[in-house]
C-alpha positions as CSV (number, residue, x, y, z in Angstrom):
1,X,0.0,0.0,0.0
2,X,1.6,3.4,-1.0
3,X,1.9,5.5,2.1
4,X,-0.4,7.9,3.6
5,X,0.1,11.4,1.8
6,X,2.1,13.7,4.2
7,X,-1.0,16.1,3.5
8,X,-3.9,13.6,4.7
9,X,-1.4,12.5,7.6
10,X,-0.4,16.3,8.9
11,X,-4.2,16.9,8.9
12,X,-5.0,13.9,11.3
13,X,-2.3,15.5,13.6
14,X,-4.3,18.9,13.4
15,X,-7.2,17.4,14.3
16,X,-6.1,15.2,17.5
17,X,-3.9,18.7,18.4
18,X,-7.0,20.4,18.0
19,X,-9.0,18.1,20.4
20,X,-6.1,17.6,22.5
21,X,-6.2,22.0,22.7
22,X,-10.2,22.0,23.5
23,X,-9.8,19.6,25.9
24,X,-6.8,21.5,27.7
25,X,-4.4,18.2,27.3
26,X,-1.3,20.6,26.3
27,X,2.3,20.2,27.8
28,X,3.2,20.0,31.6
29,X,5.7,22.9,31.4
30,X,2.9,24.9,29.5
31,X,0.0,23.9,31.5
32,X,-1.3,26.0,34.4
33,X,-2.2,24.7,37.7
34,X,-5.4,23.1,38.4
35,X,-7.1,23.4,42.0
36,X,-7.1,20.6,43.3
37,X,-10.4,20.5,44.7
38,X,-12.0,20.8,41.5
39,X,-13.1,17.5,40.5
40,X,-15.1,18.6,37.3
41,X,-11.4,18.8,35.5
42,X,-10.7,16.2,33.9
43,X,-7.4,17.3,32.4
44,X,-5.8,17.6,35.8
45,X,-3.6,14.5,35.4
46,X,-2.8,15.0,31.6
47,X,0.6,16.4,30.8
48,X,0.3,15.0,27.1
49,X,0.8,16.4,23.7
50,X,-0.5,12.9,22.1
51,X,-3.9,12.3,21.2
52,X,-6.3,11.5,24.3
53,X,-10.0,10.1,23.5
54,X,-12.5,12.6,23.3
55,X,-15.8,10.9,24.2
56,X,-18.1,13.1,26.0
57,X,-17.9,10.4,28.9
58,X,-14.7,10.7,29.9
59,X,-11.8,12.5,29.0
60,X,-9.2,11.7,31.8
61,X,-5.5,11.5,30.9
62,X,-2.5,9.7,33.0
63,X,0.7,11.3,32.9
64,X,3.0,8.3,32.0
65,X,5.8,8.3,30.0
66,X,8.3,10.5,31.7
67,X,11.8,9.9,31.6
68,X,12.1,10.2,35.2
69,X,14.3,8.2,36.5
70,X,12.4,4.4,38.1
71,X,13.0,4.4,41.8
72,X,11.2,8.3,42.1
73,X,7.7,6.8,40.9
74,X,7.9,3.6,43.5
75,X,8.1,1.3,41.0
76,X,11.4,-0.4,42.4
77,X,9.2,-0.7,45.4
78,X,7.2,-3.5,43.9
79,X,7.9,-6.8,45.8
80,X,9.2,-10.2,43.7
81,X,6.6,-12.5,43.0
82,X,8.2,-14.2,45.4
83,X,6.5,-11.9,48.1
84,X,3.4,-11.8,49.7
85,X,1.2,-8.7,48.1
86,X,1.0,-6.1,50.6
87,X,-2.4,-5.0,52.2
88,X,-1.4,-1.4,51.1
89,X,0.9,0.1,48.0
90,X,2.9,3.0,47.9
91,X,1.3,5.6,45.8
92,X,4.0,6.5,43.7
93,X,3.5,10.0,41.4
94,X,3.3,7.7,38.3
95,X,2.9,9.1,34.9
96,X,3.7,11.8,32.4
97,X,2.3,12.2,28.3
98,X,0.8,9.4,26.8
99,X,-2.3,8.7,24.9
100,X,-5.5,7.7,27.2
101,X,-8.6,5.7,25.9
102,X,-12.2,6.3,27.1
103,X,-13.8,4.9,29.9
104,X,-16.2,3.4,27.4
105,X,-13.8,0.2,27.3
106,X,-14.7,-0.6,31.1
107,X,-17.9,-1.5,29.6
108,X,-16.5,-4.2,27.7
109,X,-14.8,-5.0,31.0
110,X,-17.8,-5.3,33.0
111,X,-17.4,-2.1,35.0
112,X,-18.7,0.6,33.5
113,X,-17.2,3.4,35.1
114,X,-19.0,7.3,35.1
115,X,-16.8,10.3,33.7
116,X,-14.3,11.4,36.3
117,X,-15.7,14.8,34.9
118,X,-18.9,14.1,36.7
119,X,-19.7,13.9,40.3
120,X,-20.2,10.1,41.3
121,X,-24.2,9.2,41.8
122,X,-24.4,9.1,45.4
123,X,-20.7,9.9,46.3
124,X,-18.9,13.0,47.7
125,X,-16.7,14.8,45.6
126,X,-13.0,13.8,45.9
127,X,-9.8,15.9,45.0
128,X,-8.8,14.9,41.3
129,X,-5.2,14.0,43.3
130,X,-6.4,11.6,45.1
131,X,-8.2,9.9,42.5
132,X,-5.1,9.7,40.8
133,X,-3.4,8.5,43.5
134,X,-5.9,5.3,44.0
135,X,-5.0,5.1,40.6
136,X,-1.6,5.1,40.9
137,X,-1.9,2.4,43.9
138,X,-4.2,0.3,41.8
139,X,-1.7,0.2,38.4
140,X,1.6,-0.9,41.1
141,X,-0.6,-3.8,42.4
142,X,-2.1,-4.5,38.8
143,X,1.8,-4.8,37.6
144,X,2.9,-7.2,40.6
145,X,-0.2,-9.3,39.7
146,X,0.8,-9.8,36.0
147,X,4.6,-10.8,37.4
148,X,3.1,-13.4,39.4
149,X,0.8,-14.8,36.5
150,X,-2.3,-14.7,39.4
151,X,-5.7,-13.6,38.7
152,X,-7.4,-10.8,40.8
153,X,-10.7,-9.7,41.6
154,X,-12.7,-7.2,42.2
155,X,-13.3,-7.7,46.1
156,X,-9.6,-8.2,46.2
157,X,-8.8,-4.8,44.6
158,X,-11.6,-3.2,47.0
159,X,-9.8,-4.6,50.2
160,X,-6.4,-4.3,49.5
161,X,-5.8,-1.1,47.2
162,X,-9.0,1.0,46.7
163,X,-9.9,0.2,50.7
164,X,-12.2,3.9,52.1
165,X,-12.6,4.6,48.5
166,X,-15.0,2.4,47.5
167,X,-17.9,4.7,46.3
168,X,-15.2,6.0,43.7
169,X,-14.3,2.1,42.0
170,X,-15.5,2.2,39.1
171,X,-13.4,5.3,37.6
172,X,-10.5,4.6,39.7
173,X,-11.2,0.6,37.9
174,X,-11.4,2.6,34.5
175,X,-8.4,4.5,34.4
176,X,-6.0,1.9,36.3
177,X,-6.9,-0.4,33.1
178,X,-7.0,2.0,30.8
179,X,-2.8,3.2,31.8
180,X,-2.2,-0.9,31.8
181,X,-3.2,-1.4,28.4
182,X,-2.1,1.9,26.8
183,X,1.3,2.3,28.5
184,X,2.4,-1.4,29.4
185,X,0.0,-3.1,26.8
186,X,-1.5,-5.3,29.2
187,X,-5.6,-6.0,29.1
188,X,-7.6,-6.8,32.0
189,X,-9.9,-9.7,30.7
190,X,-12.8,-10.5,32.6
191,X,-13.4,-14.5,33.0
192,X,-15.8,-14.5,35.7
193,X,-18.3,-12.3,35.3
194,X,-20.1,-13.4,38.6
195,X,-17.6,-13.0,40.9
196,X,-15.5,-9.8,38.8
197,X,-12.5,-11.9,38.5
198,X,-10.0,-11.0,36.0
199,X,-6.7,-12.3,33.9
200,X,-4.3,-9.8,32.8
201,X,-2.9,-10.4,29.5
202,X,-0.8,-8.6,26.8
203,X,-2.9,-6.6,24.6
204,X,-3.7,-7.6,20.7
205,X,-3.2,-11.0,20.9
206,X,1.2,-10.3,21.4
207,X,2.6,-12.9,23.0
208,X,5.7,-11.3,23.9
209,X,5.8,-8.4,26.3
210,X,9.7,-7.0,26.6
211,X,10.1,-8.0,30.2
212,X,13.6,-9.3,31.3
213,X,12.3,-12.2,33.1
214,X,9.5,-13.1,35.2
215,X,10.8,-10.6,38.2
216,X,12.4,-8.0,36.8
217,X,11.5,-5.4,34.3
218,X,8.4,-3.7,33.4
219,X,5.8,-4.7,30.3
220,X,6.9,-3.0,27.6
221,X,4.1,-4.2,24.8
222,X,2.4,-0.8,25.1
223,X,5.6,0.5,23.1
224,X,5.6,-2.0,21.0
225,X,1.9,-1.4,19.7
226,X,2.2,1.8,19.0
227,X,5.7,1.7,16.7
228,X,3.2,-1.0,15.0
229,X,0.6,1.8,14.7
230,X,3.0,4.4,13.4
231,X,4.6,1.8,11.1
232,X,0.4,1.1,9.9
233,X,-0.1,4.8,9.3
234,X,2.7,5.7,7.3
235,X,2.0,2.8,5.1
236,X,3.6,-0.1,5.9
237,X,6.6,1.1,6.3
238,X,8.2,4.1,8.4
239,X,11.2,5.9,8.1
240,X,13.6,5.6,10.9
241,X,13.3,9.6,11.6
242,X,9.3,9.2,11.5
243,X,9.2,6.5,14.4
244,X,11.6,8.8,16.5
245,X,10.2,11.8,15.9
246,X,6.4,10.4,17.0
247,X,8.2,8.4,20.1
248,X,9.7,11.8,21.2
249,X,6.0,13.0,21.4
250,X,5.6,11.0,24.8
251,X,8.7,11.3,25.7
252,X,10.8,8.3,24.8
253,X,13.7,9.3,22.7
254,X,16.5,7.2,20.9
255,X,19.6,7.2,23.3
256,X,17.9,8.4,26.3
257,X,17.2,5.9,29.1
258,X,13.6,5.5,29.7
259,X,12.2,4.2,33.1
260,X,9.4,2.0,32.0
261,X,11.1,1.1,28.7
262,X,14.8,1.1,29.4
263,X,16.7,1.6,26.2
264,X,14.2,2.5,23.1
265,X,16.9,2.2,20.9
266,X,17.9,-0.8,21.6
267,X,14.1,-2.5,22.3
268,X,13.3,-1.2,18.8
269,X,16.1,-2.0,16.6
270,X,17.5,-4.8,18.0
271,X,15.0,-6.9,20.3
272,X,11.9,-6.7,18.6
273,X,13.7,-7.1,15.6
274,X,15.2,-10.5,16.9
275,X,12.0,-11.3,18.3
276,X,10.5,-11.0,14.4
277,X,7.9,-8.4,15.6
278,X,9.5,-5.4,13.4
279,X,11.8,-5.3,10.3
280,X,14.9,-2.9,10.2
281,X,16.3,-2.3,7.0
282,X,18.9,-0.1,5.3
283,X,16.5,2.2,3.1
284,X,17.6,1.1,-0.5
285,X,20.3,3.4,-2.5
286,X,20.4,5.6,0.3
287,X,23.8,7.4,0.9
288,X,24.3,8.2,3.8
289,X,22.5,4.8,4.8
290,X,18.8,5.8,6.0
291,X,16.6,2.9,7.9
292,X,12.9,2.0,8.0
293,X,10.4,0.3,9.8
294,X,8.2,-2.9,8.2
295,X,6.0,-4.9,10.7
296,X,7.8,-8.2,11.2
297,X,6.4,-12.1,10.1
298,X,5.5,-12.5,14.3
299,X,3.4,-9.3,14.2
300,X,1.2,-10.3,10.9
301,X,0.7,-13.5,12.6
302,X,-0.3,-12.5,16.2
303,X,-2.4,-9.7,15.5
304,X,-4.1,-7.6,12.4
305,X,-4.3,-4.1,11.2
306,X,-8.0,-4.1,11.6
307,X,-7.1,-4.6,15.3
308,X,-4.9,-2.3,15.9
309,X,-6.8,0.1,13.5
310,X,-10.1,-0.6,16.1
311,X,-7.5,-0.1,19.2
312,X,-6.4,3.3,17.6
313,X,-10.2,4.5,17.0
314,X,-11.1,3.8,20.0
315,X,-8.5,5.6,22.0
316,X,-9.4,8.2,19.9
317,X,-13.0,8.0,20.6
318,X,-14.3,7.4,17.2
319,X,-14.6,4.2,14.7
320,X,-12.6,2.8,12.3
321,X,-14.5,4.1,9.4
322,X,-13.5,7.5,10.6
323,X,-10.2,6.8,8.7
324,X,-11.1,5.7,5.3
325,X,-7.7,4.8,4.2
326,X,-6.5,2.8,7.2
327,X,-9.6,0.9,7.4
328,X,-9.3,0.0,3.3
329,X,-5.7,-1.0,4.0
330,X,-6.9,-3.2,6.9
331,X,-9.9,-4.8,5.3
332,X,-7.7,-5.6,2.0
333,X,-5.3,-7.3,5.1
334,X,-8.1,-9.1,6.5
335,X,-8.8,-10.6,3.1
336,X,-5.5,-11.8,2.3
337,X,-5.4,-13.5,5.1
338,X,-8.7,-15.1,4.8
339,X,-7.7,-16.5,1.1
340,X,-4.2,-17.7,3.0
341,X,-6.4,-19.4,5.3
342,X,-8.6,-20.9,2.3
343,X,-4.9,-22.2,0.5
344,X,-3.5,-23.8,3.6
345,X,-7.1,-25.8,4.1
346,X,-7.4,-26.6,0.4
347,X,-3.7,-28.0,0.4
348,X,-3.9,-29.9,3.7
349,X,-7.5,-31.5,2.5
350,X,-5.3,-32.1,-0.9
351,X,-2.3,-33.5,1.2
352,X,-4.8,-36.1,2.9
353,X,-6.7,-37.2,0.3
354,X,-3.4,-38.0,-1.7
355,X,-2.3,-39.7,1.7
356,X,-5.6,-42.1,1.5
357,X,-5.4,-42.4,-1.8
358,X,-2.0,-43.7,-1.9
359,X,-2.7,-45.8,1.1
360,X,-5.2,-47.4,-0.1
361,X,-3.5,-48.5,-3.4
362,X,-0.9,-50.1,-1.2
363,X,-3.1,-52.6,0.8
364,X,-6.1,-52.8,-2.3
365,X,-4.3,-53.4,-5.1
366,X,-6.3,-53.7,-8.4
């Protein structure tokens, strides 16, 4: 597929800066203050210059993606798996610029959270910092429970993180799986609907999430999904200068130690590369040498454009269709591999009846 025209892509960028600029979701250093007190903001938390959802339900952003050193967000504080979780979590000041998705997924998730614009139906009002902070408890606890591979529910989250603030669950609920999935790439699955019991699992299908081992490390898949998207909506394939340049919009740049991702650089040109999730290539004829982005054979196997393209509308609060192009360039995707599915049945039904046949001419001869 050629690539999008630079025209058609600057003008998406216009139009998530211009929502990003309605909704007041500009720049820490160029943001003023926000009282805490005021609970109707819900652009208190949101340091981002990257595209936030812009439902009419919720519009709540996490700062995450700061380059802030680890140990000052409370993350090196997180027990092995080894440990016992602890009845109570530091509350770490997590988070600076990155993308946040709606509270409609909580829906999906069987906890429909209201707008943490909105006062809560038969609540008090609560400072916008301490929601964050239940938040921030509630992501920590989230993490240690996807190192030790456990399930958790939701009376277990109520007792040992959320604790006096009940009444405020569901948004706290909302946004804590919103920041897993967007900026570690983990879901929250629901597989007990009865008793609110849920699996955490990498998001889109990946089956690889970046972490050094079981106990150390952080998920990194969140990254990984979105050079995937940048890759999609340059057409298949991304300059070098392009991925770094949209990275450096949260914060993560090339050469600069990150404290959720580590080493971009090297997560992005060398790991995922090895692990087959993204080609890197010498751009052909190119002097000086110039490098580009493909998806890799692991990513076109574990997940699809039309996913990815339905992740990206919805963080975006709107539907795939919205972006005509993409959603042509995913549909064409999902028939290709719909006819590969077709071939590989068709030969394999071949393969066995030739099997049978030749079988059969060995024990019935003529």
């Amino acid at each position: 597929m050629p690539r999008a025209p630079k025209r058609r892509r600057y003008m998406l960028e216009e139009d998530l800066q211009a929502q990003i600029e309605t909704q007041g979701l500009v720049d820490a250093q160029a943001s003023t203050p926000v009282d805490e007190e005021d609970t109707s903001s819900s652009s208190s938390t949101c340091s981002s210059s990257f595209p936030c959802s812009s439902s009419s339900t919720s519009s709540s952003c996490y700062p995450l993606l700061s380059s802030t050193p680890e140990e000052d967000f409370g993350f090196d504080e997180l027990p092995s798996p080894s440990q016992s979780p602890p009845t109570t979590l530091s509350s770490p000041t997590v988070m600076t610029s990155t993308p946040c998705s709606q509270s409609d997924e909580a829906s999906s998730q069987g906890e429909e959270g209201p707008s943490t614009s909105q006062a809560l139906p038969g609540s008090t009002s609560l400072p916008r910092s301490e929601i964050d902070e239940k938040v921030n408890d509630l992501v920590e606890f989230l993490l240690l429970k996807y190192r030790m591979k456990e399930l958790t529910t939701k009376a277990e989250m109520l007792n040992s993180v959320i604790q006096n603030y009940q009444d405020h669950f569901p948004v706290i609920f909302s946004e804590a799986s919103e920041c897993m999935q967007l900026v570690f790439g983990i879901d929250m699955k629901e597989v007990d609907p009865s008793n609110h019991c849920y699996v955490l699992v990498t998001t889109l299908g990946l089956t690889y999430d970046g972490m050094l081992s079981e106990v150390q490390g952080m998920p990194k898949a969140g990254l990984l999904v979105l050079t995937l998207s940048i890759i999609f909506m340059e057409g298949n394939c991304a300059p070098e200068e392009v991925v770094w340049e949209a990275l450096s919009m949260m914060g993560v740049y090339a050469g600069r130690e990150h404290f959720i991702y580590g080493d971009p650089r090297k997560l992005i040109t060398h790991d995922w590369v090895q692990e087959e999730y993204l080609e890197y290539r010498q751009v052909p004829n190119s002097d000086p040498a110039h490098f580009e982005f493909l998806w890799g054979p692991r990513a076109h196997i574990e997940t699809s454009k039309m996913s990815l393209l339905e992740f990206l509308a919805k963080i975006n609060g709107s539907d795939p269709k919205s972006f005509p192009v993409w959603y042509e360039e995913a549909l064409r995707d999902e028939e290709e591999k719909a006819q590969a599915r077709i071939a590989t049945t068709d030969d394999a039904t071949t393969m066995t009846s030739s099997s049978f046949s030749a079988t059969s001419s060995i024990f019935c001869p003529e």
